[in-house]
C-alpha positions as a printed NumPy array, in Angstrom:
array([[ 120.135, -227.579,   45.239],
       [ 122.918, -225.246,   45.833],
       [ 123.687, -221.718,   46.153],
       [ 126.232, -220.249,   43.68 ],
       [ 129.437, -217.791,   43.843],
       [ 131.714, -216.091,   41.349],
       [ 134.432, -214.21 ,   42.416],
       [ 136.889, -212.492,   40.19 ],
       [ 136.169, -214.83 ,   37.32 ],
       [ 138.026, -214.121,   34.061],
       [ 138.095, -215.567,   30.637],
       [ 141.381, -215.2  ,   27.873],
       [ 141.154, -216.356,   24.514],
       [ 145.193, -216.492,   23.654],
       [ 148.286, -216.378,   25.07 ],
       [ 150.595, -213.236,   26.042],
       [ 150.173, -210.153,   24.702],
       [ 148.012, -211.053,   21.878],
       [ 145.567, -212.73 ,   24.662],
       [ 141.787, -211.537,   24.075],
       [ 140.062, -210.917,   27.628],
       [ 136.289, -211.11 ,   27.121],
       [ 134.654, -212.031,   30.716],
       [ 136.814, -209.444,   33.035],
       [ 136.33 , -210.149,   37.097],
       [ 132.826, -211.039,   37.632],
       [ 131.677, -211.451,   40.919],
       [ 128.398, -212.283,   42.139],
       [ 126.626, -214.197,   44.811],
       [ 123.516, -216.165,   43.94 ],
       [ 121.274, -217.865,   46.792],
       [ 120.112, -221.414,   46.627],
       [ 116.707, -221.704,   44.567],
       [ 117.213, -218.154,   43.039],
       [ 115.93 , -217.369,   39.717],
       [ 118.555, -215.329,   37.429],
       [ 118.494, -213.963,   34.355],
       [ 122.08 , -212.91 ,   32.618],
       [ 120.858, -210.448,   30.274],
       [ 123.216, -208.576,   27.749],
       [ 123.566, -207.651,   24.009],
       [ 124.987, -209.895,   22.098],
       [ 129.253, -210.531,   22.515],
       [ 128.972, -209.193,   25.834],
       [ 129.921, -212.553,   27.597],
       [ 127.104, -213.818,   29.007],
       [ 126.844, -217.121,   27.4  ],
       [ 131.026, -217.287,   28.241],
       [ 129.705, -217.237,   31.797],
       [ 127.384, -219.466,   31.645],
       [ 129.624, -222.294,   30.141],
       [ 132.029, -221.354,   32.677],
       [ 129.643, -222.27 ,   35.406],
       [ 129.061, -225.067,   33.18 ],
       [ 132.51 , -226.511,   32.917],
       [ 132.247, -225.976,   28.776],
       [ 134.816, -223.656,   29.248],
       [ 138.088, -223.198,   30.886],
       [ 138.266, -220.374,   33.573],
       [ 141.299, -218.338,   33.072],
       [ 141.252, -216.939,   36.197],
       [ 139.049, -216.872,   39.288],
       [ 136.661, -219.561,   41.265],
       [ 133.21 , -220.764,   41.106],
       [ 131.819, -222.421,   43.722],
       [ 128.84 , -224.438,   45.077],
       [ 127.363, -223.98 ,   48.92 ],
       [ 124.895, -226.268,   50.034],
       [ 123.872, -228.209,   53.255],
       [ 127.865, -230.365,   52.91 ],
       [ 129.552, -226.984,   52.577],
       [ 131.362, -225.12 ,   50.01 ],
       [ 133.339, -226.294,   46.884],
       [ 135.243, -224.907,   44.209],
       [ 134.269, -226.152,   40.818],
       [ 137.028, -224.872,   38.519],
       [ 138.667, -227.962,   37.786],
       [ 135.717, -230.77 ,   37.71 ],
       [ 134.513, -232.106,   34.418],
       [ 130.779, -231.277,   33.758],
       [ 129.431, -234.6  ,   34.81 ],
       [ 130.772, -233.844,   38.292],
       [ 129.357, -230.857,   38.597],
       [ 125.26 , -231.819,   39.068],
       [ 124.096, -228.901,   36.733],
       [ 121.652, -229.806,   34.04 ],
       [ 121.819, -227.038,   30.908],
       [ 119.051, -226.716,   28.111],
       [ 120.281, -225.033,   24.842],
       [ 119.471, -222.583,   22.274],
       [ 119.239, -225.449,   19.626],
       [ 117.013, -228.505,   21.906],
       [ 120.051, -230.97 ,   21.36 ],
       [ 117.274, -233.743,   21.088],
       [ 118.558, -237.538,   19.685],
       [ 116.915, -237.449,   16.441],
       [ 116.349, -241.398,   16.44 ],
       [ 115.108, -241.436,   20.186],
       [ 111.532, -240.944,   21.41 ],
       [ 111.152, -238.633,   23.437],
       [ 110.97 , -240.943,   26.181],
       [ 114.52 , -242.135,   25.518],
       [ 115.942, -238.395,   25.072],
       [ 114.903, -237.765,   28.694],
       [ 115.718, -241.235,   30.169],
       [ 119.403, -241.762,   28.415],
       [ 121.357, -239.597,   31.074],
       [ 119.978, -241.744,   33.715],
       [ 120.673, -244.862,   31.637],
       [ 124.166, -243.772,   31.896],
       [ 124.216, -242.662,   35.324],
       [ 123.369, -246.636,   36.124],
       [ 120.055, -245.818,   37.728],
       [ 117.838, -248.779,   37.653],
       [ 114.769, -249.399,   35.279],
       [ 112.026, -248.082,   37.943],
       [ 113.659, -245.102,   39.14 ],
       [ 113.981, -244.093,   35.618],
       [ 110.025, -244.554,   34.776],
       [ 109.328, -242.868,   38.108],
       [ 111.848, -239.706,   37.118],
       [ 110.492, -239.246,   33.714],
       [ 106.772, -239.667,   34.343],
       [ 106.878, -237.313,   36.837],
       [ 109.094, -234.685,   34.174],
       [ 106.656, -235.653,   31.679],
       [ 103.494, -234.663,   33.846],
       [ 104.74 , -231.54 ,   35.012],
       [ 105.746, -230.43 ,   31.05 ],
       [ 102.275, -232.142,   29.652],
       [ 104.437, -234.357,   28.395],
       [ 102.78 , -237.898,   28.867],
       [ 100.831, -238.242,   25.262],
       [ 103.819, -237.364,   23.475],
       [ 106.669, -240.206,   25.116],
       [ 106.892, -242.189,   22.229],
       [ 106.967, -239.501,   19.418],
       [ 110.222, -238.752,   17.657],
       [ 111.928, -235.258,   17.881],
       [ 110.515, -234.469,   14.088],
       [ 106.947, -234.904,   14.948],
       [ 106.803, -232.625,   17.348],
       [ 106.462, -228.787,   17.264],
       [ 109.377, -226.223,   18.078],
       [ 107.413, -225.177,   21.527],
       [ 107.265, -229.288,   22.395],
       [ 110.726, -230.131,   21.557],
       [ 112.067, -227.134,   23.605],
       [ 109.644, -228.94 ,   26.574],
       [ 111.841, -232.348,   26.496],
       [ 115.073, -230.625,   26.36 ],
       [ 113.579, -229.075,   29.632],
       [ 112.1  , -232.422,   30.772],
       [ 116.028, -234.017,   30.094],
       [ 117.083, -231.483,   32.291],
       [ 114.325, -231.844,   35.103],
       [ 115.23 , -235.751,   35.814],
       [ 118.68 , -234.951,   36.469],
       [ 117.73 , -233.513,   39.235],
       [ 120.556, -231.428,   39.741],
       [ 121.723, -228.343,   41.771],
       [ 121.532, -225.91 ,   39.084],
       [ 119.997, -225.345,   36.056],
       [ 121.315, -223.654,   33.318],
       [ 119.453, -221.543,   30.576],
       [ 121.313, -220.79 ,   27.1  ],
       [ 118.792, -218.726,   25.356],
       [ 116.251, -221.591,   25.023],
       [ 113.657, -219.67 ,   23.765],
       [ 115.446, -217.39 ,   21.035],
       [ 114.192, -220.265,   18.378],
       [ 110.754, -220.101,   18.97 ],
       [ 107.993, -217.705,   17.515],
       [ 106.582, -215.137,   19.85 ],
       [ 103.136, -216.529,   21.03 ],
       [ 105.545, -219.636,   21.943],
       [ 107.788, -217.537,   23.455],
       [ 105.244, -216.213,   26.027],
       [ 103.858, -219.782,   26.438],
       [ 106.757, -221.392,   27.013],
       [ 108.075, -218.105,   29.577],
       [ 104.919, -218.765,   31.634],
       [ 105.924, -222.863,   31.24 ],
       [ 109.841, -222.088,   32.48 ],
       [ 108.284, -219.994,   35.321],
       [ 105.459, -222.362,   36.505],
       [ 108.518, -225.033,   36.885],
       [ 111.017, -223.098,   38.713],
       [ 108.265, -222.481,   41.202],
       [ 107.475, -226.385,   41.44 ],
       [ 111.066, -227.39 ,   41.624],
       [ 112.885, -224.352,   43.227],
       [ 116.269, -225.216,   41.897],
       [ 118.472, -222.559,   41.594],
       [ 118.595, -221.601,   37.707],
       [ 121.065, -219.44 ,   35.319],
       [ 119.155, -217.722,   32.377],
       [ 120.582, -216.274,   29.648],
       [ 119.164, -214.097,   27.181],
       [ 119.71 , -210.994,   25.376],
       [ 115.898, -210.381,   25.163],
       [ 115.031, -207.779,   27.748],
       [ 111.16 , -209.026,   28.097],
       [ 112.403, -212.249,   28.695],
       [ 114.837, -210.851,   31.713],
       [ 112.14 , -208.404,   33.066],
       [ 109.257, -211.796,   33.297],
       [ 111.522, -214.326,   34.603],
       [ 114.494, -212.826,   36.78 ],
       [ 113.657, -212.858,   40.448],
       [ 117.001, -210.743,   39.862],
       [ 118.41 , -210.031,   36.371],
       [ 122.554, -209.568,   36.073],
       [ 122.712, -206.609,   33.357],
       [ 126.411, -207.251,   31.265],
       [ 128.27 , -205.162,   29.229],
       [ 131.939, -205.854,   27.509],
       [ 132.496, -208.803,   29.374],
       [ 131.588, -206.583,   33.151],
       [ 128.403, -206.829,   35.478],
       [ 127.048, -203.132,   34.851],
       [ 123.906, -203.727,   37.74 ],
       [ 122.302, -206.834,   39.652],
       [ 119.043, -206.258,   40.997],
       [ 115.082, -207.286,   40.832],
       [ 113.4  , -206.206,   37.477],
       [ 111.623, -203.68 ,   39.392],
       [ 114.932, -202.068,   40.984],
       [ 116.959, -202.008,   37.56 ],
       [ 114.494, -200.264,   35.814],
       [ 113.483, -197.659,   38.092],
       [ 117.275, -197.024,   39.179],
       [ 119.726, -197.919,   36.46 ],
       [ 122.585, -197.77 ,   37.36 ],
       [ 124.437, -196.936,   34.188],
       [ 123.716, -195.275,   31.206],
       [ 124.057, -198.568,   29.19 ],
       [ 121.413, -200.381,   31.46 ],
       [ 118.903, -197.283,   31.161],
       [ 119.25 , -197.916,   26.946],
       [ 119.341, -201.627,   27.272],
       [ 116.13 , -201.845,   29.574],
       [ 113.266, -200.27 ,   28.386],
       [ 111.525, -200.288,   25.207],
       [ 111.439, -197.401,   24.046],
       [ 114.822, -196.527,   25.993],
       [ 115.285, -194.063,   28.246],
       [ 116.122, -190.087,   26.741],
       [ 119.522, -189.256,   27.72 ],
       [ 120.413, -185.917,   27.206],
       [ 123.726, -184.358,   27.406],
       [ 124.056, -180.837,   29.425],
       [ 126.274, -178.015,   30.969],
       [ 125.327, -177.36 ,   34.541],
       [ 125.414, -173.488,   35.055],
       [ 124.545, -171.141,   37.44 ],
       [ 121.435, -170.46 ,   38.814],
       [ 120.056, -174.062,   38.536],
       [ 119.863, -174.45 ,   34.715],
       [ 121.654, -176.189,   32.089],
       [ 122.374, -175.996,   28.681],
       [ 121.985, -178.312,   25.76 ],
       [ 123.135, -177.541,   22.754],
       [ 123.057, -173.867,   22.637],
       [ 119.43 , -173.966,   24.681],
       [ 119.004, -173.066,   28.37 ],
       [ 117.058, -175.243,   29.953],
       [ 115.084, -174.724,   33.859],
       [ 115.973, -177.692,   36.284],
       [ 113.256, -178.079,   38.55 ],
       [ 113.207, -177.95 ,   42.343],
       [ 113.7  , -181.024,   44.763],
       [ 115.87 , -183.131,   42.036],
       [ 116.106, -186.68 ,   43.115],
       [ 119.772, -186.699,   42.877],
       [ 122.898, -184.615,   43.609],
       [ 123.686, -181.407,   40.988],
       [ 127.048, -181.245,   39.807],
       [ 128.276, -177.921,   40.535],
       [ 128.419, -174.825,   37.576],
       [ 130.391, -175.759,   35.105],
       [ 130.663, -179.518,   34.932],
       [ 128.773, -181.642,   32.903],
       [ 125.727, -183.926,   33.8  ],
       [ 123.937, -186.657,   31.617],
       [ 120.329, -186.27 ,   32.08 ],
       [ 117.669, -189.156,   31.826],
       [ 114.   , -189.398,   31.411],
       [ 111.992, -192.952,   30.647],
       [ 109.644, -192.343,   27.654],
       [ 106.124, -192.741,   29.967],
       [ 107.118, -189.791,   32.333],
       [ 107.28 , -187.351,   29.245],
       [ 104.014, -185.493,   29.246],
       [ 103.142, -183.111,   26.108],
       [ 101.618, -179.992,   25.767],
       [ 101.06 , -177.082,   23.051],
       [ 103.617, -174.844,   23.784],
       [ 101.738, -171.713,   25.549],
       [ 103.22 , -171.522,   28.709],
       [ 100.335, -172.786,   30.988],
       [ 100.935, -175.457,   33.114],
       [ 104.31 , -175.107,   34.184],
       [ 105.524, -176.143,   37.328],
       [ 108.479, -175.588,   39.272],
       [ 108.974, -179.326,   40.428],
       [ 109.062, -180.328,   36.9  ],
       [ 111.534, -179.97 ,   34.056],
       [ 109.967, -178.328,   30.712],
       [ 111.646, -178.479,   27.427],
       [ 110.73 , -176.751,   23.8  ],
       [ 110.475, -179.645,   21.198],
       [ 108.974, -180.009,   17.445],
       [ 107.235, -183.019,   16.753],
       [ 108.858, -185.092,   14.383],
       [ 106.827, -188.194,   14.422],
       [ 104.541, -189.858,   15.943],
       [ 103.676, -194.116,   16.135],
       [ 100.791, -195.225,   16.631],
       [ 100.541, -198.674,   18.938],
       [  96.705, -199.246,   19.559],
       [  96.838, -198.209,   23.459],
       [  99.279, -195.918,   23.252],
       [ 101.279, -193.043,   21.219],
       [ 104.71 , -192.613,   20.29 ],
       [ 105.848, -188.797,   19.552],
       [ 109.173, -188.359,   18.66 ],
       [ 110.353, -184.644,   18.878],
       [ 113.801, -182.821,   18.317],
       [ 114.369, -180.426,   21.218],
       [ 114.001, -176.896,   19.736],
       [ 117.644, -175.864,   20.158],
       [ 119.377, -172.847,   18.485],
       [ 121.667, -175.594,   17.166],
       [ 119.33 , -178.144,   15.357],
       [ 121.951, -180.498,   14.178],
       [ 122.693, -181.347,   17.353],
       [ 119.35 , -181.61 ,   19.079],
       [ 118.648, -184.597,   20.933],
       [ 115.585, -186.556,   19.566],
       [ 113.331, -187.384,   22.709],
       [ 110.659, -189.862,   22.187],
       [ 107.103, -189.529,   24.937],
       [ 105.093, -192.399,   25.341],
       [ 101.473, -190.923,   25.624],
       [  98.31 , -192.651,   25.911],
       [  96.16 , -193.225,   22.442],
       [  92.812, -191.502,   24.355],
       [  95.002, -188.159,   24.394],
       [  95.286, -185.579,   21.882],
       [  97.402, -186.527,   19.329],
       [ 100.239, -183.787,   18.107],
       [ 100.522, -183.233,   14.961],
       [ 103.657, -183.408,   13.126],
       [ 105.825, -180.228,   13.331],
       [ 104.178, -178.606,   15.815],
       [ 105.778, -177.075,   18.826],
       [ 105.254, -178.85 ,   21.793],
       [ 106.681, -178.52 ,   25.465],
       [ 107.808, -181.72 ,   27.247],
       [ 107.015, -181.926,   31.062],
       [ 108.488, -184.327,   33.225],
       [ 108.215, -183.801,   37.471],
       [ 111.464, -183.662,   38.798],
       [ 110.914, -187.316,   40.751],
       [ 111.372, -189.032,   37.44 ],
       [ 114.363, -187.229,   36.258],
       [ 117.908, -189.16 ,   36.268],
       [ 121.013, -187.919,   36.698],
       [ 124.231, -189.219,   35.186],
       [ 128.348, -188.255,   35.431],
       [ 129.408, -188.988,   31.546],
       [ 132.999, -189.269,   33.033],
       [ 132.509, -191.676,   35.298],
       [ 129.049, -193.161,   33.719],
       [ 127.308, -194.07 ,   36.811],
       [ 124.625, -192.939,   38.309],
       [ 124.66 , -189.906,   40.893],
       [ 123.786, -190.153,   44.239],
       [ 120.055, -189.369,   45.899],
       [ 120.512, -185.855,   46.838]])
């Protein structure tokens, strides 16, 4: 096993001035046995990065390198087969004419291990993966969720330093997909090899990442637990990306005697804001997740000073068996550019109905403050 650093990597498609740059610096530091997701829409490099650790791709600029017990090496120049990574793909990459016995054992056939070391390697895969009835099936009799198991299993008796993850699960259905999560999680507990997981699915990121690497354009916008990035993004981008629904963002004018204005509307901030206010004048990017939007009717009762209360007209509203989804535009004197906010509510509460005025309440602890310029996140206050 083996811990894992990138520092300043970079990745060029082209030469000179037509040169694409996709992957632009990354650094990171991961420890050995660490479980990391690389999460990221799709184009944003992660999958670049991962074939970089890999040695699928070239690095244009930049170093990887392995720490373990022997010390530190840099991997930029040594063919994949040198590197002791294992890596399980999107697409299984199973020997259609092997059993499934043979897919697992052929990389150690190659290697030159010996017969018995080779039963004892893949038994033991096979047992951990539930694998044992099925060693002598072919690749087409088996189901999507059991061939993604031996491409894991092929991985496992490697035995290698790192694994690597490239969106194994995006080909499977979605009660497989939760299955084979739980499976993926189960064996990096067993094993505690230090794994690489990509994915662009954010449920995927949140249930497996001991700490998830957020990308954006080819840059690292956060690294953190699950827990961490979604309570404090640290980027606009990350507090859309994580989060479903997404977190309302809502562009305002700081002015004088702590309000703002959104489009045309003067809006209360409350007291003890969780962040630093810009000063009068400049402009701050405001941010709410969906679940700390509360609704009332819109008669004035309830209001709090430690909590932020905006005029809004229900648009529409989802209903999702536990829970609500209201959508409303914020009742601004310009409505073509009111910001649509959605609240998730629980189902047991009063639904609004649609077009009705309602006034969205959220306490000033759960309120998120953004500079647009610089699109990071402003500091506690």
């Amino acid at each position: 096993m083996a811990a894992l650093s990138l520092r300043g990597v970079v990745k060029r498609y082209g030469f000179g001035k037509s040169a694409q740059q996709v992957v632009h610096g990354v650094d990171a530091e991961f420890d050995d046995g660490e479980f990391i997701v690389i999460v990221g829409p799709s184009g944003c490099g992660k999958s670049t990065l991962l074939r970089m650790v890999a040695g699928l791709e070239e690095i244009s600029a930049g170093q990887i390198l392995f720490r373990n017990a022997k010390g530190e090496r840099v991997v930029n120049d040594l063919e994949p087969a040198e590197r002791d990574i294992a890596m399980v793909f999107q697409n299984y990459a199973l020997y259609p004419h092997m059993s499934v016995y043979d897919n697992m054992a052929y990389g150690l056939k190659i290697a030159g291990l010996d017969k018995a070391e080779i039963r004892r390697r893949v038994d033991k895969a096979a047992a951990i993966l539930e694998l044992g009835t099925l060693l002598e099936r072919r690749p087409r009799q088996l189901s999507g969720g059991q061939r993604q198991r031996v491409a894991m299993g092929r991985a496992i008796v490697r035995q290698p330093q790192v694994f690597l993850f490239d969106e194994p699960l995006s080909n499977l259905d979605a009660k497989l997909r939760a299955q084979t999560r739980l499976e993926i999680r189960r064996l990096h507990a067993e094993l505690g090899i230090t794994s690489l997981f990509v994915t662009h699915d954010q449920v995927e990121a949140m249930t497996l990442a001991q700490r998830m690497v957020v990308m954006n354009a080819g840059r690292i916008e956060q690294i953190g637990t699950p827990e961490a990035v979604y309570a404090e993004p640290a980027t606009p981008f990350v507090a859309t990306f994580i989060g479903s629904p997404p977190m309302n963002l809502v562009e305002t004018r700081v002015e004088a005697g702590r309000k703002v204005r959104c489009a045309g509307l003067a809006l209360d901030l409350p007291a003890d804001l969780p962040f630093a206010c810009p000063m009068p004048g400049e402009p701050l990017l405001l941010g709410v997740r969906p679940e700390h939007l509360g609704i009332a009717n819109d008669d004035g009762n309830g209001l709090s000073s430690a909590a932020t209360h905006w005029p809004a007209v229900v648009e529409m509203v989802e209903m999702l068996g536990a829970e609500r989804l209201v959508h409303a535009r914020l009742a601004t004197p310009d409505a073509a550019t009111a910001p649509l906010l959605t609240a998730r509510i629980d189902a047991t509460l009063p639904c609004p109905v649609v077009h009705a005025r309602v006034t969205l309440r959220c306490a000033a602890e759960h309120l998120h403050g953004y500079d647009p310029t610089s699109q990071r996140r402003l500091p506690r206050a």
